[in-house]
N, C-alpha and C positions, 0 to 999 in steps of 0.2 A: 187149610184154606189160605193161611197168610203166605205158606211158603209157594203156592204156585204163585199169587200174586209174584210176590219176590221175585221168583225166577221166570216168570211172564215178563216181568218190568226189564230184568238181565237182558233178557233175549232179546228185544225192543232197541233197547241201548247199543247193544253193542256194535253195530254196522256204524252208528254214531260216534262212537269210543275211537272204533278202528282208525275211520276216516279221517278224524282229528290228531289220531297220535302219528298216522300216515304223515300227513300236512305237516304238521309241529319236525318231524322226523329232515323231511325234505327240508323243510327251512332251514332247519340246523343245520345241515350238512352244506349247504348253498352258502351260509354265511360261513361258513370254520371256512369253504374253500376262496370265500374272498379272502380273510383274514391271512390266512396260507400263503395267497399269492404276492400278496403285501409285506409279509411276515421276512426279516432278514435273511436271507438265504446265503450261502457262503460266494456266490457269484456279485449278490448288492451288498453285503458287507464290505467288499475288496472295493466298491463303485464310492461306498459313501464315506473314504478314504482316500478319494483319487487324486485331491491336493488341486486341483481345479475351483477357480473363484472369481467371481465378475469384478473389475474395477472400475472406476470412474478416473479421468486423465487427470481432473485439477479439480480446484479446490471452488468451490460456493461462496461468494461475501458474505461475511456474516449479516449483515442487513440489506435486505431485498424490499421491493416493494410491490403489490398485484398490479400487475397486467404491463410490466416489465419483462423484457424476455431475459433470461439466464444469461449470464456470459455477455450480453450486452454492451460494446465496446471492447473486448478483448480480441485479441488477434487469434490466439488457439482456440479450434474446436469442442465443442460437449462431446467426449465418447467414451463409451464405456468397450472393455475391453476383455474378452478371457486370457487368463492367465493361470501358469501353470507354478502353485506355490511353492512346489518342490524344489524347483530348478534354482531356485533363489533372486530369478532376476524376474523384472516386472515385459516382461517381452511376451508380445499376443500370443497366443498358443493354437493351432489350428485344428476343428476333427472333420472327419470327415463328408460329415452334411450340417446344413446349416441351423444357429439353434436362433430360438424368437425371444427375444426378451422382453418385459414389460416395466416399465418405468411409473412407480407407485409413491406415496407418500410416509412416511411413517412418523412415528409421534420423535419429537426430540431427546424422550429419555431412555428411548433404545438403539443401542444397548445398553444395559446396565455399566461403568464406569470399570466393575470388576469383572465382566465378562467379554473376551475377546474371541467366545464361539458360540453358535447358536445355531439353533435347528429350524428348523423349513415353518412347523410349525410356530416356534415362537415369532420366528418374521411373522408372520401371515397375521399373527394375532397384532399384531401393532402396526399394523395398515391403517391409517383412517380416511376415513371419507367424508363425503362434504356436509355440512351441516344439512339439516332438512329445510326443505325448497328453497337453497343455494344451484349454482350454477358447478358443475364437477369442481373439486378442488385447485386442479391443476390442468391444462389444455394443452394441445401440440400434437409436439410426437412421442404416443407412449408407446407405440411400439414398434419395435424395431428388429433385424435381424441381423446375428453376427458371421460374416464370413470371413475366411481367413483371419479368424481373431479380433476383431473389430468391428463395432458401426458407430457409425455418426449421429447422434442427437440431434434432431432440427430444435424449431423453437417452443419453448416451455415457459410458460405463465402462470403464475398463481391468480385464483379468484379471490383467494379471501384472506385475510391475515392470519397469524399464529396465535391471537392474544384467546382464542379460545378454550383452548389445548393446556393441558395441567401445567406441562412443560415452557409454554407458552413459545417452542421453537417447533420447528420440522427439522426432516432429513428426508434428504431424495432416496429413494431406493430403487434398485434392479436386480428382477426373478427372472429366471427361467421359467417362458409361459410352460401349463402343466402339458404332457404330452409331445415335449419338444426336448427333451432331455434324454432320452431313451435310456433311461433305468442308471442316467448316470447321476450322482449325488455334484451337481456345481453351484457351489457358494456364492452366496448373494452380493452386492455392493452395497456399501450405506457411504453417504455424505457424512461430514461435520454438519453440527446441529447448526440450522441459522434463524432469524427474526426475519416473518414477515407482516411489514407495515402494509397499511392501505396507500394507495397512491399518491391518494390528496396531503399525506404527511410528508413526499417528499421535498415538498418546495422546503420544508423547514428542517430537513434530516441534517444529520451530523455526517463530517469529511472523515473519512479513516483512508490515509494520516490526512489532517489537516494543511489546507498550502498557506504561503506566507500572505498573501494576497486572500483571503477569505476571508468575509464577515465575523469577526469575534464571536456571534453567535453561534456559528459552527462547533464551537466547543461545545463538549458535555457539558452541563449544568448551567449555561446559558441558553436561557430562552429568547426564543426571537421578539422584540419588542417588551421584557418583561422588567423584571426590575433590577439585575443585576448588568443587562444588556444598556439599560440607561444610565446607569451608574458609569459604568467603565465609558459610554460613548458622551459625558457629561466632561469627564476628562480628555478629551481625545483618542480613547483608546478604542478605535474601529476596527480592526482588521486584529488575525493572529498576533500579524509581526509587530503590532503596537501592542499587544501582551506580553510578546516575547520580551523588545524591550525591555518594557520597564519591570520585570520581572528580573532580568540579569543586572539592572541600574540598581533601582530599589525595591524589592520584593515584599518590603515592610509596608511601602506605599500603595502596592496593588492590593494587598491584604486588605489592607483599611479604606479602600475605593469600595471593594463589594460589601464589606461592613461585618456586621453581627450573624445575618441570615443565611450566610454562607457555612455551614459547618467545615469542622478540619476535615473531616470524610469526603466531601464535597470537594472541599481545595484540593486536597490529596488527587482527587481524580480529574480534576480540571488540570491540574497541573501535570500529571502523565498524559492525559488526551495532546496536551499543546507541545511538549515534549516530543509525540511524536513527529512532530509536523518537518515537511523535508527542504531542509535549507537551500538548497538551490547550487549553484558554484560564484554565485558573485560573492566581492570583498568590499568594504569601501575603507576610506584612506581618510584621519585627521591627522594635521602635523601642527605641531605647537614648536617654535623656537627651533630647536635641534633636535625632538623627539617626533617621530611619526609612528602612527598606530596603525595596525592592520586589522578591519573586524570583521567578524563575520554580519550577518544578516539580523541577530539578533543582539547586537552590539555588545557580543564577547568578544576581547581582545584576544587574536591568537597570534600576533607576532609585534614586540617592539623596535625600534630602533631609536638608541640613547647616542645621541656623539657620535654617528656612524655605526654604531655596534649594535650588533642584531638580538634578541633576546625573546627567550617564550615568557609565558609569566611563572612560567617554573622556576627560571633561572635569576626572578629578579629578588633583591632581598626585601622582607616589610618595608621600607623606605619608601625603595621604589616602587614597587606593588601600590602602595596607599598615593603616590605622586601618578601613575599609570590609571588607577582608579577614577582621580579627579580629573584628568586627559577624558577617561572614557565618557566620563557624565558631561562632560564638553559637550562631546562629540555626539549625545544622547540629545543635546537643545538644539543643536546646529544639524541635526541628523541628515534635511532634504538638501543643504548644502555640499554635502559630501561629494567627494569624486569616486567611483566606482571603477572597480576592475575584475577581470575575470579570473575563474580558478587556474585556466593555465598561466598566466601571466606572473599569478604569483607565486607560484613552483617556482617560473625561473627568477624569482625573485625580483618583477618589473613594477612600474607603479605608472598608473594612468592619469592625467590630467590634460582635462580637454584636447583631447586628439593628441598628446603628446605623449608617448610610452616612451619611459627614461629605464633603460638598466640600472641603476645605480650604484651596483657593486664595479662595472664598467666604467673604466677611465675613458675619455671622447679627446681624442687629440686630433689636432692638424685637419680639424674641417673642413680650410678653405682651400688646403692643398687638393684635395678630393673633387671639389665642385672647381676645379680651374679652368675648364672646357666650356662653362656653362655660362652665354653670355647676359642670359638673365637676371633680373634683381632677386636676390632669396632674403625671403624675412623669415625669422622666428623670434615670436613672441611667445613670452609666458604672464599668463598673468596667474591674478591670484598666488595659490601655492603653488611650486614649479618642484621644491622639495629640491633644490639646489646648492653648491654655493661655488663659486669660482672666483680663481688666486691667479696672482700675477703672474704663477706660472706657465699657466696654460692647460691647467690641468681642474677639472668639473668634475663635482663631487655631492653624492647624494645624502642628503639627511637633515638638511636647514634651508629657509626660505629667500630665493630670489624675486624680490619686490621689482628690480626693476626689467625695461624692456632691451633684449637684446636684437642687433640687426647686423646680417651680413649685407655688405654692399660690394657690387662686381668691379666698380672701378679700381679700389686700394684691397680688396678682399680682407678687411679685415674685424673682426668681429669686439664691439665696440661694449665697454662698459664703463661707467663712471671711474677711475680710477685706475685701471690697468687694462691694458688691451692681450689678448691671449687667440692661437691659431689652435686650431680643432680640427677630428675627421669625424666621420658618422660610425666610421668604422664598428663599434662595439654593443648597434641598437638603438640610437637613438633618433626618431622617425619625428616627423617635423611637419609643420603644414605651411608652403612653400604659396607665394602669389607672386605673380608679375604680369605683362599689360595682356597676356590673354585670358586671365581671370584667376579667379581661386582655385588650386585643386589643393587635395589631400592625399597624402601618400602615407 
């Protein structure tokens, strides 16, 4: 009796049994043949070695802020570009129909520091997106298509800052959209990682590099209105270049302005941040007795002149060095006083004072032989430092101060000074600001 049961139940079954191992069968087979089709084959093995890779043309500032477009005052274009790694040169590569790219996010700490290859899937794992009920991460143009090896980037915005994110940076990336590659393996682009702030931070962001003309605040580890910012603006120290200063004058002095709260770590970095800042091409000029100093911007001496004679501070011995020092700290009190000159100028070795540019290494002879045509009155005056001195001979020579005023006059043409009278030409550079009765001009 049990066993018909048994085999009644069997028979029951098994149309049941069949159907399912049917089913189970088919699926199995449908999935081995996706896996299959996916699976490396000696045609996509040779593809995903093809040495083809998306690039980006230039580089990200390291600090951005949302709702800022990319690139943002620069003259060159955002574009990314195919490129063929093999070739060894960064030059677009072209195939023969066009591919789509999509321009994504990714976290700042991919890739890893020691890996400089990665797989389609490790991108894709470090995509991120935007926080939950956030506006998309990033806006624009994300996608784009390359022809002839190239497209163009329009404009791209961040929504939200980085301070989220473990890494607490992004990196831009660009894929090949899927099904736009045709089975060809091309390697992705990734940016350098950069910081993105909220917008309302930039009124108060830091300059990289710093100009000489910025708020002292601009510096790292100065905060705008805080206490190190009061400290230094308590001294007169406003701007970079009144860091710079007194930083080459007295660096002991700066130190002990921000006080105790500033750690060495701190200084260390405020003092690279102001470092980098870009001097410009102006010089300015103190002269004392028969020494005139050449500085830069941050009131480094880079050229002397002792007695006529030229000198770096390389060249000078501790003597003079410590005598050059005390000139500079002069010239640190007397700073807005200076007379300024430009970087060309003083290549060739000229020096400025009020519309007067003197060669100085140039001898100026037989002036008034030169202007003998000219029946106008010509004056030149020098005041102040003229960085002069003239001899009975006739002969004007740079490197010591003429106090008093010189004047050619057209009736005796002869150029007049307390004590000896000497004839001059322009001949060698030396440019002059000239009046007579129809007014002032400058030449």
């Amino acid at each position: 009796m049990k066993e018909n049961s048994l085999q009644q139940l069997c028979t029951a079954l098994e149309p049941m049994l069949r159907r399912v191992i049917n089913e189970e069968i088919v699926r199995g087979l449908q999935r081995n043949s996706k896996i299959l089709s996916r699976s490396p084959s000696l045609r996509i093995q040779a593809l995903e070695h093809s040495g083809l890779q998306l690039i980006f043309t230039k580089k990200i500032k390291q600090h951005i802020f949302t709702s800022t477009k990319l690139g943002e005052g620069d003259n060159a274009p955002f574009q990314v570009l195919l490129v063929d790694m093999r070739s060894g040169q960064m030059i677009p590569t072209s195939l023969p129909h066009p591919i789509k790219v999509e321009i994504v996010v990714l976290d700042g700490d991919f890739p890893p520091s020691d890996v400089d290859n990665w797989s389609s899937e490790d991108f894709d794992r470090n995509i991120v997106k935007e926080r939950t009920g956030r506006r998309p991460l990033v806006t624009g143009d994300l996608n784009v298509t390359i022809r002839d090896g190239s497209a163009l980037i329009g404009d791209l915005e961040f929504t939200d800052n980085s301070s989220w994110v473990r890494s607490r940076t992004f990196r831009l990336g660009a894929r090949v959209a899927r099904g736009s590659c045709h089975g060809v393996r091309i390697r992705e682009a990734i940016t350098e990682a950069f910081v993105v702030k909220d917008h309302r931070g930039e009124l108060y962001k830091k300059h990289y590099p710093p100009m000489l003309e910025d708020d002292v605040w601009r510096l790292v580890k100065i905060g705008k209105d805080g206490a190190f910012h009061k400290k230094l603006s308590s001294h007169g120290i406003n701007t970079v270049q009144d860091f710079l200063k007194l930083y080459v004058i007295d660096q002991d002095k700066l130190r002990s302005i921000l006080g105790l709260g500033m750690s060495e770590r701190m200084w260390e970095s405020l003092v690279n941040h102001a470092s980098t800042c870009n001097l410009g091409s102006k010089f300015y000029v103190f002269q004392e007795h028969d020494t005139t100093l050449i500085l830069n911007p941050k009131c480094q001496v880079v050229r002397a002149s002792i007695n006529g004679q030229e000198y770096t501070m390389r060249d000078l011995n501790p003597m003079n060095k410590t005598y050059i020092q005390s000139l500079a700290e002069q010239a640190y009190n007397n700073w807005k006083s200076l007379p300024e000159i430009d970087e060309t100028l003083l290549n060739e070795t000229a020096l400025l004072t009020q519309g007067i540019y003197i060669y100085y290494k140039a001898a100026v002879k037989n002036l008034v032989g030169e202007m003998i045509d000219h029946p106008q009155t010509m004056a030149i005056s020098y005041h102040q430092q003229a960085y002069l001195t003239d001899d009975c001979d006739g002969s004007i020579h740079g490197g010591s101060m003429l106090t008093s005023n010189v004047h050619l006059e057209c009736g005796d043409w002869q150029m007049t000074n307390p004590g000896c009278h000497s004839n001059a030409t322009n001949e060698n550079g030396l440019f002059f600001s000239k009046s007579s009765s129809d007014g002032d001009l400058n030449t």
